[in-house]
N, CA, C and O atoms as a CHARMM CRD file, in Angstrom:
* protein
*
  352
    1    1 UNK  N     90.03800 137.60300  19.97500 PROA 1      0.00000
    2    1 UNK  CA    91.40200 137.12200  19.81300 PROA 1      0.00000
    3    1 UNK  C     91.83700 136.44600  21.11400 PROA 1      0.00000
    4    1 UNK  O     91.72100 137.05600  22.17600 PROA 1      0.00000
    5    2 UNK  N     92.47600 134.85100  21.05400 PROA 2      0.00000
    6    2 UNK  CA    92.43700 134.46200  22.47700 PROA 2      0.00000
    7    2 UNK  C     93.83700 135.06300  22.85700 PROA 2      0.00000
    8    2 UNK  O     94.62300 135.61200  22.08600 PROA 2      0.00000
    9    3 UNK  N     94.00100 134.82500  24.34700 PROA 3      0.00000
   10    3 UNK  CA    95.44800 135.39300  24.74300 PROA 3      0.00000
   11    3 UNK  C     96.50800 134.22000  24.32500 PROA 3      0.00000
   12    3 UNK  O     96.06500 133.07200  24.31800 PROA 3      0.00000
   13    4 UNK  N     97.70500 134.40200  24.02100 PROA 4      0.00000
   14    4 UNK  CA    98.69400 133.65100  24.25200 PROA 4      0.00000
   15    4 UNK  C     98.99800 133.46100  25.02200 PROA 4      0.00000
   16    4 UNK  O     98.86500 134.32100  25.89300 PROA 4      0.00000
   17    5 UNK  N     99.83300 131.85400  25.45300 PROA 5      0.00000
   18    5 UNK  CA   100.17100 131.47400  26.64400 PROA 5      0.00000
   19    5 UNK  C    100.39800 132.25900  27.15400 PROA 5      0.00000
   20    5 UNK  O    100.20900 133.39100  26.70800 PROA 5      0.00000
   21    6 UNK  N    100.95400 132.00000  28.42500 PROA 6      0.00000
   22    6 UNK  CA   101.81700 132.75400  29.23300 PROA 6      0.00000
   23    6 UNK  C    103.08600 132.65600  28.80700 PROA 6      0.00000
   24    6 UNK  O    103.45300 133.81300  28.60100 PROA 6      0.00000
   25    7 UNK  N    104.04400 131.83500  28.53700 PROA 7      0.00000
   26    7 UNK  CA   104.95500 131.42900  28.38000 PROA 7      0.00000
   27    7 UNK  C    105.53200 132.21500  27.16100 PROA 7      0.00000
   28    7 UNK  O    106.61800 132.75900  26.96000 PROA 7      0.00000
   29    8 UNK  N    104.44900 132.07700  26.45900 PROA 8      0.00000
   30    8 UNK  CA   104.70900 132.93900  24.60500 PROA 8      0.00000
   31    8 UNK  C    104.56000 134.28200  25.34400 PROA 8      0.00000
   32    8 UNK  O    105.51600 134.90600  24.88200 PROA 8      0.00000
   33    9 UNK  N    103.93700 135.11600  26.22000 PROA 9      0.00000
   34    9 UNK  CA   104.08900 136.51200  26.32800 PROA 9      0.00000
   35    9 UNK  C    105.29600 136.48800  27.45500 PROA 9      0.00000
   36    9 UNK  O    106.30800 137.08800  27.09100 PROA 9      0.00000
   37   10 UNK  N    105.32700 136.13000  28.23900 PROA 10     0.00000
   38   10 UNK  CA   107.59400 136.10200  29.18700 PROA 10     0.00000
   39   10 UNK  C    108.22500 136.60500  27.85100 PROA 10     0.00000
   40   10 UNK  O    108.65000 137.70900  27.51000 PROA 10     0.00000
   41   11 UNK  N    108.10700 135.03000  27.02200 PROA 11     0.00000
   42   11 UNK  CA   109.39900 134.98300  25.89000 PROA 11     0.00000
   43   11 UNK  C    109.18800 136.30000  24.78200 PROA 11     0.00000
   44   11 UNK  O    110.10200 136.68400  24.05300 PROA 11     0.00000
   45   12 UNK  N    108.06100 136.80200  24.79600 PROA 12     0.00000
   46   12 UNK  CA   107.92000 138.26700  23.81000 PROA 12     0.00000
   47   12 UNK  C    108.27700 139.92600  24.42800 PROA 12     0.00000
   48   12 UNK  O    108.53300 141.06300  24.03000 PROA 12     0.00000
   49   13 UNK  N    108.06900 139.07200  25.76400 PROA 13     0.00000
   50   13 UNK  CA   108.85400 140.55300  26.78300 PROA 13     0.00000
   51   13 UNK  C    110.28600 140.83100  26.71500 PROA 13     0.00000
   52   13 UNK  O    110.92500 141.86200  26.50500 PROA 13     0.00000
   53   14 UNK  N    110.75900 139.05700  27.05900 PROA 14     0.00000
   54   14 UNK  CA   112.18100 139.37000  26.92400 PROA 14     0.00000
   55   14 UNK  C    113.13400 139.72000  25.67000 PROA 14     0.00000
   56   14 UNK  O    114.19100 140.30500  25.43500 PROA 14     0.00000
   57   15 UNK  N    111.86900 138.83400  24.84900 PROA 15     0.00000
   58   15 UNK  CA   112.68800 139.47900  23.28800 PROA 15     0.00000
   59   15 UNK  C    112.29500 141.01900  22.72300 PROA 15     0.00000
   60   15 UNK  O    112.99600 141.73900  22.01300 PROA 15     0.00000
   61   16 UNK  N    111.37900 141.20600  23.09300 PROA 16     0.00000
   62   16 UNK  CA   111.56400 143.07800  23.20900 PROA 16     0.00000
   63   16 UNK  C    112.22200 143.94700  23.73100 PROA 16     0.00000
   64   16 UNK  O    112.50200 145.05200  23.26600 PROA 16     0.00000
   65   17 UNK  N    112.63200 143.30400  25.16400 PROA 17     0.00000
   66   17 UNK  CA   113.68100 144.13800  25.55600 PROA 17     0.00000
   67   17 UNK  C    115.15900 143.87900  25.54300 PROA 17     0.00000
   68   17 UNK  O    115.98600 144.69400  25.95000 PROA 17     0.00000
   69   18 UNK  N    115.34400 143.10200  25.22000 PROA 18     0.00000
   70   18 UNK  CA   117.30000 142.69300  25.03400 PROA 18     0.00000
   71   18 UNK  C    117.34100 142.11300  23.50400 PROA 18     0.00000
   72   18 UNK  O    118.49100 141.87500  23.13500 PROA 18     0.00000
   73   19 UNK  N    116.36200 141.84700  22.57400 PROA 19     0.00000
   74   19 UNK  CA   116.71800 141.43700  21.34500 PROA 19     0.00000
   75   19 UNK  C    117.22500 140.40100  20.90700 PROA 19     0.00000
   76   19 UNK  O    118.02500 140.16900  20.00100 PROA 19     0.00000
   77   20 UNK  N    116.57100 139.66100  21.79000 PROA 20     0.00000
   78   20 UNK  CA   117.17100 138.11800  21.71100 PROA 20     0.00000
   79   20 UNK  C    116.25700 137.28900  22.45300 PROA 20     0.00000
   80   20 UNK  O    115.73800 137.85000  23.41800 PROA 20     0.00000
   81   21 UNK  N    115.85200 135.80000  22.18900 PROA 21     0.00000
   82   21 UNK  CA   115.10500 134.67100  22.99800 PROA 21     0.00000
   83   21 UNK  C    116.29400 134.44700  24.87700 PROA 21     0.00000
   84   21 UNK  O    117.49300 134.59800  25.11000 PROA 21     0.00000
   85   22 UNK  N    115.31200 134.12000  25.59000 PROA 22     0.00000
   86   22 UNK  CA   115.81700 134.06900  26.83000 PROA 22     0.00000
   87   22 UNK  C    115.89400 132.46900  26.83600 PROA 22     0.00000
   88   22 UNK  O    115.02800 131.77800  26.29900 PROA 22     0.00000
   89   23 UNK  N    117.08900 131.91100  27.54100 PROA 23     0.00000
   90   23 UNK  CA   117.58200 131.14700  27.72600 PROA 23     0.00000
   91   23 UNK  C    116.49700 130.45800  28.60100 PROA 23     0.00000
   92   23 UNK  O    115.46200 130.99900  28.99100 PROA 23     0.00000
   93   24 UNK  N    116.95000 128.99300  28.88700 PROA 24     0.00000
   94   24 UNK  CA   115.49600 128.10600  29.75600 PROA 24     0.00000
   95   24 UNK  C    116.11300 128.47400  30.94700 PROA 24     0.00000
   96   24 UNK  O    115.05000 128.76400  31.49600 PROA 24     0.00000
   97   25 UNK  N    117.12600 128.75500  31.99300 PROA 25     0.00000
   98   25 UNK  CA   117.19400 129.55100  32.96900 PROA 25     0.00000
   99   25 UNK  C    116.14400 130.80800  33.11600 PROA 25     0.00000
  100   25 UNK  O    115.18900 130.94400  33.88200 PROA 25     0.00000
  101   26 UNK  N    116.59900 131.55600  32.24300 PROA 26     0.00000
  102   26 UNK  CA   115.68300 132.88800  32.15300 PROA 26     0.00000
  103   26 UNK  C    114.25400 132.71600  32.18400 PROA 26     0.00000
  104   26 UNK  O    113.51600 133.17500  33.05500 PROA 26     0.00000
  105   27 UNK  N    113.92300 132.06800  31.24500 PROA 27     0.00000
  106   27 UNK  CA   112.29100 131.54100  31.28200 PROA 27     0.00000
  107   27 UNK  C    112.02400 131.10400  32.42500 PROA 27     0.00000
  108   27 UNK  O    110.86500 131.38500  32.73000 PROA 27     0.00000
  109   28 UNK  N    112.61600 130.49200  33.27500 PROA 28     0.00000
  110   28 UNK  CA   112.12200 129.94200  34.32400 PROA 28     0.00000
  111   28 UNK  C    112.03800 130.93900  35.42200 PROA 28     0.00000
  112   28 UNK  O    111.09800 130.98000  36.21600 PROA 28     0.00000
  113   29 UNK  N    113.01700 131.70700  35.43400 PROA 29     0.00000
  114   29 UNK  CA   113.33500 133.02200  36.47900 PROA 29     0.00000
  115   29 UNK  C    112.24100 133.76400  36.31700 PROA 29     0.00000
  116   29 UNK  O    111.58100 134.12400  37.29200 PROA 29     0.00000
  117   30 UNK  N    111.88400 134.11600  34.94800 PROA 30     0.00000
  118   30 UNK  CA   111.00200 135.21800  34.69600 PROA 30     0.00000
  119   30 UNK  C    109.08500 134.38200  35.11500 PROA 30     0.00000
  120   30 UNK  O    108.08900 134.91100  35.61100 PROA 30     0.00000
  121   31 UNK  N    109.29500 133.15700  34.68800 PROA 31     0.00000
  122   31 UNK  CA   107.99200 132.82700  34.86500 PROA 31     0.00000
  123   31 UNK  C    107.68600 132.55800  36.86700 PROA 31     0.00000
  124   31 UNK  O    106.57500 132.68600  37.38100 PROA 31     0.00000
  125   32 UNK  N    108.93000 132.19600  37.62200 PROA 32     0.00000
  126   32 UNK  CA   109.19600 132.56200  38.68900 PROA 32     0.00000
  127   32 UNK  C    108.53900 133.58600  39.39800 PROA 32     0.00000
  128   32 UNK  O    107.83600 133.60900  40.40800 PROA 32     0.00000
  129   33 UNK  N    109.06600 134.65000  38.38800 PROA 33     0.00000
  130   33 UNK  CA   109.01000 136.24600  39.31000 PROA 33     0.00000
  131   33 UNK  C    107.46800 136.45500  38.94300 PROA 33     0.00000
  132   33 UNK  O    106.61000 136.81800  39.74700 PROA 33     0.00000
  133   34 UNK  N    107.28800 136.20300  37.76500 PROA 34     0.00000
  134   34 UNK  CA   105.99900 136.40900  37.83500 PROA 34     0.00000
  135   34 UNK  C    104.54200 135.89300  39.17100 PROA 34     0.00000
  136   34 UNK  O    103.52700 136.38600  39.66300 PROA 34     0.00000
  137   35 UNK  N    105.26000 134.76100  39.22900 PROA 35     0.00000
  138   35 UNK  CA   104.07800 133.73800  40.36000 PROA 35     0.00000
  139   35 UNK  C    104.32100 134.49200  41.87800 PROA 35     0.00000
  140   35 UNK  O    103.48800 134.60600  42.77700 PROA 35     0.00000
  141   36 UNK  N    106.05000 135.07500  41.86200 PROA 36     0.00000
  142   36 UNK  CA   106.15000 135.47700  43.34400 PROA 36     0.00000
  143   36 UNK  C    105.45800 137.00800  43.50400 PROA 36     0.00000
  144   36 UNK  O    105.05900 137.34000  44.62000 PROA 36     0.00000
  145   37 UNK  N    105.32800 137.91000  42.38900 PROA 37     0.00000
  146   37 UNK  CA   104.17300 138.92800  42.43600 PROA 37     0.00000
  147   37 UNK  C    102.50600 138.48400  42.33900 PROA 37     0.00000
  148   37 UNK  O    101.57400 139.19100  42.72400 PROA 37     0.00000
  149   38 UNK  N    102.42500 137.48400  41.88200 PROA 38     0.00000
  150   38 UNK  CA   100.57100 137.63800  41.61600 PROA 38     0.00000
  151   38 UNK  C    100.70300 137.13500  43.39200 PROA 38     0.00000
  152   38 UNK  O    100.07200 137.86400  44.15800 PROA 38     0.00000
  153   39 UNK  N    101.19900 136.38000  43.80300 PROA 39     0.00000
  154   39 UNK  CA   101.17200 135.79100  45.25400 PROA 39     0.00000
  155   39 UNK  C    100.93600 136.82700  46.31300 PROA 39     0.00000
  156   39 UNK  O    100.11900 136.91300  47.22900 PROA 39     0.00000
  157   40 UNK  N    102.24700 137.83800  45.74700 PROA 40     0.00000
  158   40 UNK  CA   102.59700 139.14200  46.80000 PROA 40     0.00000
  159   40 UNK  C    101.48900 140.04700  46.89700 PROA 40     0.00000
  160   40 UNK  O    101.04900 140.70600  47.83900 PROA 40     0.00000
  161   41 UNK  N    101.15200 139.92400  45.72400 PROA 41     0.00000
  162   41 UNK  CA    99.55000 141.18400  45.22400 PROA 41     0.00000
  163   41 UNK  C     97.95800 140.61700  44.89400 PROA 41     0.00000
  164   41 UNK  O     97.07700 141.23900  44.30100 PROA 41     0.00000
  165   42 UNK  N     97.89000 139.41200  45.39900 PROA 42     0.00000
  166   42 UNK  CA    96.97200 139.26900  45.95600 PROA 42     0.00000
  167   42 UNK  C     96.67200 138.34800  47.48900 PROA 42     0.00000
  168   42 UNK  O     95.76800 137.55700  47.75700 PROA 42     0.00000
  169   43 UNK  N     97.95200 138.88100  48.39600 PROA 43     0.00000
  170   43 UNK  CA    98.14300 139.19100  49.63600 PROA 43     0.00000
  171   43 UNK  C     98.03400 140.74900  49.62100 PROA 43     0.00000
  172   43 UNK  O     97.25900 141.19100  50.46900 PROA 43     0.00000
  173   44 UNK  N     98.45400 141.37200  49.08400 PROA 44     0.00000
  174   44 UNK  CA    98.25600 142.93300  49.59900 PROA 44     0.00000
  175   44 UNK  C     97.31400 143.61800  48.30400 PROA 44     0.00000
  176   44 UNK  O     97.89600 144.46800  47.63100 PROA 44     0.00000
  177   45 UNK  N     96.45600 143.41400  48.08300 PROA 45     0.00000
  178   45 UNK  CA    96.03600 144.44700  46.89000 PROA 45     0.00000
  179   45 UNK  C     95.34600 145.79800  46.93000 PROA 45     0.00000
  180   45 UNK  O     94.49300 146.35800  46.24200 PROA 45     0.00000
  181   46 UNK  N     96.08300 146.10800  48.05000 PROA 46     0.00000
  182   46 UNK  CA    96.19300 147.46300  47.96600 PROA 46     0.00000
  183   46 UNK  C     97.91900 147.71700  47.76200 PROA 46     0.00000
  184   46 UNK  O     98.13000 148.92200  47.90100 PROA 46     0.00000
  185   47 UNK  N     98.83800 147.17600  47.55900 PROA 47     0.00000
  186   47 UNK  CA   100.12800 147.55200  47.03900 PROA 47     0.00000
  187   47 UNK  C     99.70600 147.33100  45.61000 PROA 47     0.00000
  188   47 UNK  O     99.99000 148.35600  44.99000 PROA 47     0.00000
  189   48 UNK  N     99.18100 146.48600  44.86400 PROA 48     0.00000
  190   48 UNK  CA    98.89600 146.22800  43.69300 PROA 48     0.00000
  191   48 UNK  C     98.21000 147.57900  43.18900 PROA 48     0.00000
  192   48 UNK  O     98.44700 147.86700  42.01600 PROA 48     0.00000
  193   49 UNK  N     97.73500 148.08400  43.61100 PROA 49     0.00000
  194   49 UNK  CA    96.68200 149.05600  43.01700 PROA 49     0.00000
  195   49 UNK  C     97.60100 150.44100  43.16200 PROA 49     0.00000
  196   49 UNK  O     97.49400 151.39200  42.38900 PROA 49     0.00000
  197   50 UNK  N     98.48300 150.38800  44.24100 PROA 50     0.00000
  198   50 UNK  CA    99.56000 151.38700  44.36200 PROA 50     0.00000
  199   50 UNK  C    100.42700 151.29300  42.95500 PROA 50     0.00000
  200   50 UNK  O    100.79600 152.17700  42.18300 PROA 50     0.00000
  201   51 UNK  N    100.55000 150.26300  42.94500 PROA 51     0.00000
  202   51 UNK  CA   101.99300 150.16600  41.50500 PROA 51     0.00000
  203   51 UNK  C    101.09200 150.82100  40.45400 PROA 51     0.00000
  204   51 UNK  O    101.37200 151.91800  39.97200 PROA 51     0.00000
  205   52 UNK  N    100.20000 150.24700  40.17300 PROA 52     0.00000
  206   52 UNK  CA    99.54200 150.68900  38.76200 PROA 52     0.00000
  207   52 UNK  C     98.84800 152.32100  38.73700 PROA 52     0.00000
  208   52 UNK  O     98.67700 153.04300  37.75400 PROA 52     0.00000
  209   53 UNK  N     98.51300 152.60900  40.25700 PROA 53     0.00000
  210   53 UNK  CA    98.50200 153.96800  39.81900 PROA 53     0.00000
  211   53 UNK  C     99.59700 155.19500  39.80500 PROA 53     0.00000
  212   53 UNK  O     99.35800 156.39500  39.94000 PROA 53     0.00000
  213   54 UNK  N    100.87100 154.54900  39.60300 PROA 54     0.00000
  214   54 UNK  CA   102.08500 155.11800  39.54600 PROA 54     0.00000
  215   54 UNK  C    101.96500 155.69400  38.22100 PROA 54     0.00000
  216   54 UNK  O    101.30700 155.20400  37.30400 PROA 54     0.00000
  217   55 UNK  N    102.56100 156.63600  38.18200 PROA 55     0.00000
  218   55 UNK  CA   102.75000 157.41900  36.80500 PROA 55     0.00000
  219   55 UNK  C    101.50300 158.42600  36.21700 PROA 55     0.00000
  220   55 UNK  O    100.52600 158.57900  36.95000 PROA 55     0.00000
  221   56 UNK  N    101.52600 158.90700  35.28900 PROA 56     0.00000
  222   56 UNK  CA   100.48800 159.89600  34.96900 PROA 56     0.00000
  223   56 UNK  C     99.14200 159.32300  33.85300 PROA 56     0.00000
  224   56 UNK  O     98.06400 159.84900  33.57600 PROA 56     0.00000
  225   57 UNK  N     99.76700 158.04800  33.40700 PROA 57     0.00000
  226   57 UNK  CA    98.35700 157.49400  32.69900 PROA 57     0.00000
  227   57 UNK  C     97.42300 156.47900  34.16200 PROA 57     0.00000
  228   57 UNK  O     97.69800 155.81700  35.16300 PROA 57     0.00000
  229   58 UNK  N     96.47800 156.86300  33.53800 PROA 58     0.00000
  230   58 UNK  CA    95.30300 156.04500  34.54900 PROA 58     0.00000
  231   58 UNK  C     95.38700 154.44400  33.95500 PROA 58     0.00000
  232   58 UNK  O     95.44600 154.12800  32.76700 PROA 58     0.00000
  233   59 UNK  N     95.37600 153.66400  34.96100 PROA 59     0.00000
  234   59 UNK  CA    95.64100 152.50300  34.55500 PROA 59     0.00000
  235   59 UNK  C     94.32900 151.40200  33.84900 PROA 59     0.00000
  236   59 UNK  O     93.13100 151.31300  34.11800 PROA 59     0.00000
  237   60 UNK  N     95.10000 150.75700  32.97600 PROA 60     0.00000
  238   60 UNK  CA    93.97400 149.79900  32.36700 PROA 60     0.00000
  239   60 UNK  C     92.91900 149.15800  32.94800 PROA 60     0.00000
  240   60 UNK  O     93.30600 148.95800  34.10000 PROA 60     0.00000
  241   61 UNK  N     91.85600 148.73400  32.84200 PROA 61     0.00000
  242   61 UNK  CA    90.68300 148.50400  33.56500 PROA 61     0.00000
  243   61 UNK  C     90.41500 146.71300  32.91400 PROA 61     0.00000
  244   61 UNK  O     89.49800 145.92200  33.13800 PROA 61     0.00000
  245   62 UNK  N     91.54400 146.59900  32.14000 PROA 62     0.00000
  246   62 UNK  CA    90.98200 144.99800  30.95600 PROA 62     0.00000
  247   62 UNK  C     91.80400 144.00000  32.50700 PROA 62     0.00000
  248   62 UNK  O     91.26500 142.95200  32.86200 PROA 62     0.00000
  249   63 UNK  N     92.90200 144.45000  33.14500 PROA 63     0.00000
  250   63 UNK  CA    93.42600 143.29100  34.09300 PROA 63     0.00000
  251   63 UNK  C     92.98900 143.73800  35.48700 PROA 63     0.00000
  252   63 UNK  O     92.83900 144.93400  35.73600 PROA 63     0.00000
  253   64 UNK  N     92.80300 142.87300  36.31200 PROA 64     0.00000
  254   64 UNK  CA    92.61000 142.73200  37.68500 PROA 64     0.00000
  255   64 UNK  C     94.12900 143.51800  38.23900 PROA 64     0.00000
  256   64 UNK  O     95.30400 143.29600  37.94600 PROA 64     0.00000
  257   65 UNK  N     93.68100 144.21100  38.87800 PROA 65     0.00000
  258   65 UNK  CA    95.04300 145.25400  39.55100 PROA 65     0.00000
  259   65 UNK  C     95.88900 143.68300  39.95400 PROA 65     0.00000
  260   65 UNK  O     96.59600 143.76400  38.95000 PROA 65     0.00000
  261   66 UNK  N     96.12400 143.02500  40.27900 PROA 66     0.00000
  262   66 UNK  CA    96.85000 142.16500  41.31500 PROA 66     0.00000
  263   66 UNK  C     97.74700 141.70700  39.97500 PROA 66     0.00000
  264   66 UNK  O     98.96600 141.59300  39.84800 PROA 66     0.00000
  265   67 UNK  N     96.79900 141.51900  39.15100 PROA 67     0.00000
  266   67 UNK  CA    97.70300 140.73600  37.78100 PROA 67     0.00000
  267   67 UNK  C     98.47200 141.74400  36.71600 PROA 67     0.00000
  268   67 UNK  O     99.48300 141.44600  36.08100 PROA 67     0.00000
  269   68 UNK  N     97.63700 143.23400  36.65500 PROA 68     0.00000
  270   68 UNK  CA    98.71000 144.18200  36.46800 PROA 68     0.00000
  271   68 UNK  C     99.72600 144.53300  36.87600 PROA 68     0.00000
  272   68 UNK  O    100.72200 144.76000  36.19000 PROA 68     0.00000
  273   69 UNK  N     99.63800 144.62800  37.99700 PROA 69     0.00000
  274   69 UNK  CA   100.54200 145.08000  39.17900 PROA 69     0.00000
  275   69 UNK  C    101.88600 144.00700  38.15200 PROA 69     0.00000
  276   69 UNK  O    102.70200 144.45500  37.34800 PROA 69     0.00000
  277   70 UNK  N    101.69700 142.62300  38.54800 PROA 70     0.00000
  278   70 UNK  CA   102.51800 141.84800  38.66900 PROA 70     0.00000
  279   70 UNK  C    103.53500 141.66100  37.35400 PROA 70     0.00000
  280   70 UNK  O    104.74300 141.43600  37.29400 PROA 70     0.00000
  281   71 UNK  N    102.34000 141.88600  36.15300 PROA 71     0.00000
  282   71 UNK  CA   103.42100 142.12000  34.84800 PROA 71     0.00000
  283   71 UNK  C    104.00700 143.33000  35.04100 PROA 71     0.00000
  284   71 UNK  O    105.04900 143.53600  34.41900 PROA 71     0.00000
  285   72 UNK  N    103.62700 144.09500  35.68300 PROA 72     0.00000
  286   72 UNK  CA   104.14100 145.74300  35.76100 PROA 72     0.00000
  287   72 UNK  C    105.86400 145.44600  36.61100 PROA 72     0.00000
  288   72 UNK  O    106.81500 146.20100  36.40700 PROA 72     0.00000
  289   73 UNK  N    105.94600 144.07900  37.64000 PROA 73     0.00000
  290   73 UNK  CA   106.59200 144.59100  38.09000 PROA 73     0.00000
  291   73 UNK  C    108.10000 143.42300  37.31000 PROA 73     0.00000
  292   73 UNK  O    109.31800 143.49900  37.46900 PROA 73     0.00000
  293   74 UNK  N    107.10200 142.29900  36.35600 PROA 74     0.00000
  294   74 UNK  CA   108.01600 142.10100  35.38400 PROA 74     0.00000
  295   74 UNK  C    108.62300 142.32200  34.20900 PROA 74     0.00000
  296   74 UNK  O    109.41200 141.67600  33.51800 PROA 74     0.00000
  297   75 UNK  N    107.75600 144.03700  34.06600 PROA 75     0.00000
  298   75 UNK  CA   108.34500 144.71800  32.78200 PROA 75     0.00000
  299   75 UNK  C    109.78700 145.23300  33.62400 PROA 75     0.00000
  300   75 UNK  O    110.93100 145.04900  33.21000 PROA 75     0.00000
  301   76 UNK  N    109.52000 145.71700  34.52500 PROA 76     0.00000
  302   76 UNK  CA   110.87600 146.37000  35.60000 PROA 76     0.00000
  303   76 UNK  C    111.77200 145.94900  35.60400 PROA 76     0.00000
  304   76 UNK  O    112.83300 146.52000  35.35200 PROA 76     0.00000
  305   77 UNK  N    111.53300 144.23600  36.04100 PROA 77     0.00000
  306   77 UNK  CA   112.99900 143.63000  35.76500 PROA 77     0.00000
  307   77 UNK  C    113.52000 143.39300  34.61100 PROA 77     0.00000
  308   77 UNK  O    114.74300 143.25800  34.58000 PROA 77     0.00000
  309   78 UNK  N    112.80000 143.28500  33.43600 PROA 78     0.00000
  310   78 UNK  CA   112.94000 142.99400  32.33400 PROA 78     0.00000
  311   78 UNK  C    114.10400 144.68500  31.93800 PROA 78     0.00000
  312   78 UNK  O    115.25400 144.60700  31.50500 PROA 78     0.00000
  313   79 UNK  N    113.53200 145.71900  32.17700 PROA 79     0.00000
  314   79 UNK  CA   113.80000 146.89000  31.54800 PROA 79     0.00000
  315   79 UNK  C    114.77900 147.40800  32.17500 PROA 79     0.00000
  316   79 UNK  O    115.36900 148.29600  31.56100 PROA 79     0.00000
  317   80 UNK  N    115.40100 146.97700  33.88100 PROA 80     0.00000
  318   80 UNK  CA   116.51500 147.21400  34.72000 PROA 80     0.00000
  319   80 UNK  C    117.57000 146.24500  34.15400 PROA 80     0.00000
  320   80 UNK  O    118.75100 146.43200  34.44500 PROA 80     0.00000
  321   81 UNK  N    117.28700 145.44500  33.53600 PROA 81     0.00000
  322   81 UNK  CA   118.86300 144.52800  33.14200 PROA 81     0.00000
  323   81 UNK  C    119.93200 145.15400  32.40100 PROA 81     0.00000
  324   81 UNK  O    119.68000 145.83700  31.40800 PROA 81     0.00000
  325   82 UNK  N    120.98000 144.98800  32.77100 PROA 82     0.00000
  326   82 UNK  CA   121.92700 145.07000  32.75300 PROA 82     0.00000
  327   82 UNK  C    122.47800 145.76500  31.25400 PROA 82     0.00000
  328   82 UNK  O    122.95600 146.84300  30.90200 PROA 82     0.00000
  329   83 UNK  N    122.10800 144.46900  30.61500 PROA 83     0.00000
  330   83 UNK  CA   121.60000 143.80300  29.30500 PROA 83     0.00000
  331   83 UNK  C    120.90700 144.85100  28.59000 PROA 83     0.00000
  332   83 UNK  O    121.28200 145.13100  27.45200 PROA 83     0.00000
  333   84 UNK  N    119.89400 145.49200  29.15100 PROA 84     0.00000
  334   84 UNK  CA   119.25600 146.07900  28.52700 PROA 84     0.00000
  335   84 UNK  C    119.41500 147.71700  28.59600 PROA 84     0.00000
  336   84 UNK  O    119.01900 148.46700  27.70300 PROA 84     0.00000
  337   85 UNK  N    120.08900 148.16000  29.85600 PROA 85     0.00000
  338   85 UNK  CA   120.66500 149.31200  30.01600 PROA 85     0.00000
  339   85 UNK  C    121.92800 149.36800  29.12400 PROA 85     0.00000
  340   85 UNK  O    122.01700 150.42200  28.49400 PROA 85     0.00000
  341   86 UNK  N    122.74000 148.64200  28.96200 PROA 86     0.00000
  342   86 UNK  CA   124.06700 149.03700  28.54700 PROA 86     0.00000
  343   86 UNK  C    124.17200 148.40800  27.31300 PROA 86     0.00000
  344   86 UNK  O    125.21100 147.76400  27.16000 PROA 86     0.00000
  345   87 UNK  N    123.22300 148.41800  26.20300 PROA 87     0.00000
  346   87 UNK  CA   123.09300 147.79700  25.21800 PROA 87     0.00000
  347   87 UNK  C    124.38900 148.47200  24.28900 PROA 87     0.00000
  348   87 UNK  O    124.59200 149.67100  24.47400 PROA 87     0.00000
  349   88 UNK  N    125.07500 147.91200  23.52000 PROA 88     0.00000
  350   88 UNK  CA   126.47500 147.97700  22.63700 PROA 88     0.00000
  351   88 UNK  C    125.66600 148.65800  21.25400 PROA 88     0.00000
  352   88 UNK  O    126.30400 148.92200  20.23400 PROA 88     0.00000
């Protein structure tokens, strides 16, 4: 099964977590944050390998820690919004 863009998995994050398509601001922010973590974590990948072994499941072995790390740290923002905490 090939992967979907990139672009099609942002826009399936954000519509999982707030229930709605993200605006072309948003898309751009999010595809943003994404480039400023793979950058950050593969300058340090040993912080990368820190994030993913956070928590009590052992982490996936299918992504390169640097590129886990980095969706890991755009599920965060995705799941800290505002938006998505104080849902009505």
């Amino acid at each position: 099964l090939p992967a979907r863009p990139e672009p099609e998995r942002l826009t399936e994050a954000f519509r999982q977590a707030t229930a709605r398509l993200p605006t072309p601001a948003e898309s751009a922010l999010l595809a943003r944050n994404l480039a400023q973590h793979r950058e950050h974590f593969a300058r340090h990948p040993e912080a990368a390998r820190e994030v993913i072994r956070n928590g009590e499941s052992a982490p996936a072995t299918v992504l390169e820690p640097g590129e886990f790390a980095a969706w890991t740290m755009v599920a965060n923002l995705l799941l800290n919004l505002d938006e998505v905490i104080n849902r009505n």
